[in-house]
N, C-alpha and C positions, 0 to 999 in steps of 0.2 A: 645273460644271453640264453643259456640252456632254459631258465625258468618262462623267458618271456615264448620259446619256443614250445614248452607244454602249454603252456593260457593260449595260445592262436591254435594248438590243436584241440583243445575240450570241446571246443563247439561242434566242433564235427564229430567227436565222440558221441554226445550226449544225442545229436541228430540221429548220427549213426543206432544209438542204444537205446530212440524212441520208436524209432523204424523196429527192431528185432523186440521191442517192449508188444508190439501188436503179434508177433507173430509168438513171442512167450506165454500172451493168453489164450491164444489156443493150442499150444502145450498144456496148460492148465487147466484145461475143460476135459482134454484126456485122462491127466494127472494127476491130477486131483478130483474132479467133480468122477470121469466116470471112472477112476481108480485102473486105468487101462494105460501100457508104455504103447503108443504106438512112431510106430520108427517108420512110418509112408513119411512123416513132415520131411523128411532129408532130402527125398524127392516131390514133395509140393513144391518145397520153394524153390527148387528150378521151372517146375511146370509155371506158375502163377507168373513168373517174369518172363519165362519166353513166350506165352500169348498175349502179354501184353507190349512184350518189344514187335513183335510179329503184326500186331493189330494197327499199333501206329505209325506200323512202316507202310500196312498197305492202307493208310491214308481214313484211319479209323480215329474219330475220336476219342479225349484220354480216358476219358470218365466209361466210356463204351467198351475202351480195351479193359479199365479196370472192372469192371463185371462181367466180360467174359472173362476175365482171369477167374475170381471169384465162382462163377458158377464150374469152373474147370478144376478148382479146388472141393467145389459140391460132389464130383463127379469122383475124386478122388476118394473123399472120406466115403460115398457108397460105394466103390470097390472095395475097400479094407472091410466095411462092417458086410458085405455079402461074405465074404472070405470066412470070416470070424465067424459072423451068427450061423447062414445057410452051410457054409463045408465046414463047419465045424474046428477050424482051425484056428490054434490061441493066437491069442491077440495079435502079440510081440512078433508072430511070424506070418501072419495075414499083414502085417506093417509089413515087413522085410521083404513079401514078397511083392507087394504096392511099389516097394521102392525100386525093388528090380525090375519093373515092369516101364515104372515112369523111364527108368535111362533112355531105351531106344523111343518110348512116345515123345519124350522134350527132343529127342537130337532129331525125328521127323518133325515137330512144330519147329524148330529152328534151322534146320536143314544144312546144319556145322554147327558146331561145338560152341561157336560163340558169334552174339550178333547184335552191335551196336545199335542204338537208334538213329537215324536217319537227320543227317542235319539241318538243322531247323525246326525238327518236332517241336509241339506242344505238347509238354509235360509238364507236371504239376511242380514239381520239387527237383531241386540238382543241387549239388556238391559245391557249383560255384559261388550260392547266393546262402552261404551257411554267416558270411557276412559282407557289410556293404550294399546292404537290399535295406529298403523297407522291411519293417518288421513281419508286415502280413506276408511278404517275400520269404520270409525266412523260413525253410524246412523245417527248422525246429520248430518254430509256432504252428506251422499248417500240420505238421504229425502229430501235435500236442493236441489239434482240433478233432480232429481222425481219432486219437487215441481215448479222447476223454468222449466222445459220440458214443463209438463203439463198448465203453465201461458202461456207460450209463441203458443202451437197447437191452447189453447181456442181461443186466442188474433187474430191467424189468421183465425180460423176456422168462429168467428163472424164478421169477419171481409168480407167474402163471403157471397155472395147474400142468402143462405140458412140460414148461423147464422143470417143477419140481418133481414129476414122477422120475424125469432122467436123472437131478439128484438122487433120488432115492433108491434107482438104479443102480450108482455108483457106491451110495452109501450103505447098500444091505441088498443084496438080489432077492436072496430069497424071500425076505420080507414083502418086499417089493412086489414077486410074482404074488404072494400070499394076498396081497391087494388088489389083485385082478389087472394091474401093470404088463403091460409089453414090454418085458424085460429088452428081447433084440431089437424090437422097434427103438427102443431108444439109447442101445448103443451106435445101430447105423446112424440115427438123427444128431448122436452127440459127435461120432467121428465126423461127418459132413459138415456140422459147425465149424468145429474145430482146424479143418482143413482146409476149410473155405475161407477162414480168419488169417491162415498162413500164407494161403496164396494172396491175398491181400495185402499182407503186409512183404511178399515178394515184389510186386507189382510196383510198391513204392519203391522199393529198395533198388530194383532194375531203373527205375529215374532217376534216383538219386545220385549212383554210380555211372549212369549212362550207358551201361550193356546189360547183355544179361550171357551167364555161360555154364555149362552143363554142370561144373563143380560147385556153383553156388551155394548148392546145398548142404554140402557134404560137413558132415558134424551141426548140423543146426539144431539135432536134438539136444546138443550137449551143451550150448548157447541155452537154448530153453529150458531146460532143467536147471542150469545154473540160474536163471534169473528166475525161477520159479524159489529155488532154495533160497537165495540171499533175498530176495524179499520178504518171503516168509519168515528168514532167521533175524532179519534187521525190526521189520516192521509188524512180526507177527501181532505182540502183544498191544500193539497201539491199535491195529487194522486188523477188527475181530467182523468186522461186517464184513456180507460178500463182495459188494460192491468194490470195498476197501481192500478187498483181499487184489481183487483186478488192479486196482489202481499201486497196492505193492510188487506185485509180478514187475510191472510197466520200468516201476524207480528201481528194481532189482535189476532190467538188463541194463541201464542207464549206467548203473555203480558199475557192473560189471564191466562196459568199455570202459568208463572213465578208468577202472584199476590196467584193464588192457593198455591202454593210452600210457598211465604211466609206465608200465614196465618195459614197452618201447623207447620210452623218454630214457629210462635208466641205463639204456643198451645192452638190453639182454636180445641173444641173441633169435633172431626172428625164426630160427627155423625151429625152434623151441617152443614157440607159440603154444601149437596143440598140448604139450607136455604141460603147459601151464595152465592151459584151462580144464586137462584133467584133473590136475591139481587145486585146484578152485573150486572146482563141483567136489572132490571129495572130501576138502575141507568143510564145505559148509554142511555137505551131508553128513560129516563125524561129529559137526560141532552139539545137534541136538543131545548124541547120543552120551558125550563126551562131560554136556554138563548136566545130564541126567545121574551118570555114573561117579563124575567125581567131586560137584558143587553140589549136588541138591543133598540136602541133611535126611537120613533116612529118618521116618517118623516111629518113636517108639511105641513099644507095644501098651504101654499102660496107656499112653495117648491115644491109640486106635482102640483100646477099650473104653476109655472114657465116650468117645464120639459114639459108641454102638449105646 
């Protein structure tokens, strides 16, 4: 009985962990490509759902509200990188202060705290049809469409002379300027990706839930970094392409609810949660260091003589 009650909830996990897989890869575009924590996502992904619960209430189609979410997440990542590049303010606190700014801009686009969608909308994906739908019904196929789209634009998009100077941004500034690069040009253009990717994958997640509300946000970085790490830690060595590297972020936050899902299952206690996903991020972030220091055989010295 307990067992057949986890298998009727994984589907919804994995739903649930394909929806926060979009918004992990642009965690990743901060995080990794341009080597920047920025902490405004906490407050995107309330912004990106409440212009889209907002849009469809006042009688705006989905696809419509979802790009004005999107361009409202465009809007975001260029406040953080003005912040950063033009006032000269680090990163991490150009984020922080994005995030303080979004509270009172989401509670004026929603105008309270929390605000369903309007019954009868047309919305893409819900919570109801995780099964019992047709399969093109199923949330999980339609984020898995969205998901794998979105892998494949990045894939090309860094793959042209403009995604790669913002690599190379994130991989060596200085060098970078040494190449006649725009260095801030292409941290604002990499935060506005990145945040424009978040509010999108809020946007989903406001339909799939059915509302959207001001704490949505709150801890989504620690969601994205976790699915950033245990991707990386599970699928590093297999998914050494970039592409692949997106496509392990995605199956990172998927494990990541599926382990949530179970630990619910096991009855641990809910108000524990946050404790636990602290705990999950700093496992997987000790584990690199853990088997660097106590599995990996130090290489001896005659043997790094031999090699010179």
């Amino acid at each position: 009985m307990l067992l057949s009650s986890l298998l009727n909830a994984l589907p919804g996990a994995v739903a649930q962990g394909l929806i926060w897989g979009i918004m992990a890869i642009g965690v990743y575009i901060t995080f990794r490509v341009l080597d920047i924590a920025d902490l405004s996502v906490d407050g995107t992904m309330c912004t990106g759902a409440a212009v889209c619960v907002m849009m469809v209430q006042s009688g705006k189609n989905v696809w419509i509200a979802m790009l004005i979410a999107v361009a409202a997440g465009l809007l975001v990542g260029l406040a953080t990188g003005i912040f950063h590049t033009a006032f000269g303010i680090p990163a991490i606190l150009a984020g922080i202060l994005t995030q303080l700014a979004l509270w009172g801009v989401n509670l004026k686009i929603m105008g309270k705290a929390n605000q369903p969608f309007s019954r009868g909308s047309e919305i893409l994906i819900t919570l109801k049809h995780v099964r019992g739908v047709p399969f093109y019904q199923n949330p999980i196929f339609i984020v898995a469409i969205f998901a794998a789209l979105l892998i494949l634009l990045l894939y090309f998009f860094f793959g042209t002379e403009l995604g790669s100077s913002i690599r190379a941004t994130g991989c060596n500034e200085n060098m970078a300027k040494a190449q006649g690069i725009n260095t801030n040009l292409n941290k604002v253009l990499g935060l506005m990706i990145s945040n424009a990717i978040v509010a999108f994958s809020s946007a989903l997640l406001s339909q799939y839930q059915g509302f959207c509300d001001i704490n949505m946000g709150k801890g989504a970085i620690v969601i994205g970094l976790a699915a950033c790490i245990i991707g990386e830690a599970i699928f590093g060595k297999i998914f050494k392409n970039f592409g692949l590297s997106l496509v392990a972020v995605a199956f990172g936050a998927v494990i990541y609810f599926i382990v949530l899902q179970v630990v619910i299952w096991l009855g641990v206690d809910t108000d524990l949660l946050k404790l636990f996903q602290a705990l999950v991020v700093a496992l997987f972030l000790a584990f690199p260091y853990w088997k660097k220091k106590y599995f990996t055989k130090p290489k001896s010295v005659y043997a790094a003589k031999e090699v010179k």
